[in-house]
C-alpha angles and dihedrals in degrees: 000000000000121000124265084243084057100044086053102048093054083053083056096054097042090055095050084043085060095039093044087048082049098051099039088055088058104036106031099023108035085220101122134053123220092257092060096036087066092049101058082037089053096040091047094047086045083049082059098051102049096049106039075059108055082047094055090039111043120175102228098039090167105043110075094203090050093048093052100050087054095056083045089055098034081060096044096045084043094053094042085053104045090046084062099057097050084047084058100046090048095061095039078092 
């Protein structure tokens, strides 16, 4: 099982990976209005939030195979989501 720093740090790097997406269709490829732009900002930083907080705040703290299952569920939930979002940005085009 990874560590919480390193769960959240993977949460870190998939948001700046949305928000970099975000920022390089406006800016390089013309392809997204401002409007749009904050958006896909707002719903990436929004993807941060939820889950940093279901990382600091997990439901079995004392039962280690709980606890387990729900980081493993928190990473799956977190990259079907974020699959989601670049799925989205990408179409945006």
């Amino acid at each position: 099982m990874s560590s919480i720093r390193s769960l959240k740090s993977d949460i870190h790097f998939l948001t700046s990976e949305l928000v970099t997406q975000a920022y390089l269709s406006k800016v390089l490829f013309k392809i997204m209005d401002d409007e749009t732009l904050s958006k896909s900002v707002l719903k990436a930083l929004e993807f941060n939030e939820s889950f940093i907080a279901k990382v600091n705040h997990p439901d079995a703290k004392k039962n280690p195979k709980l606890l387990k299952a729900y980081f493993s569920k928190i990473r799956k939930d977190m990259l079907f989501q974020f699959e989601e979002m670049v799925v989205t940005l990408n179409q945006q085009k």
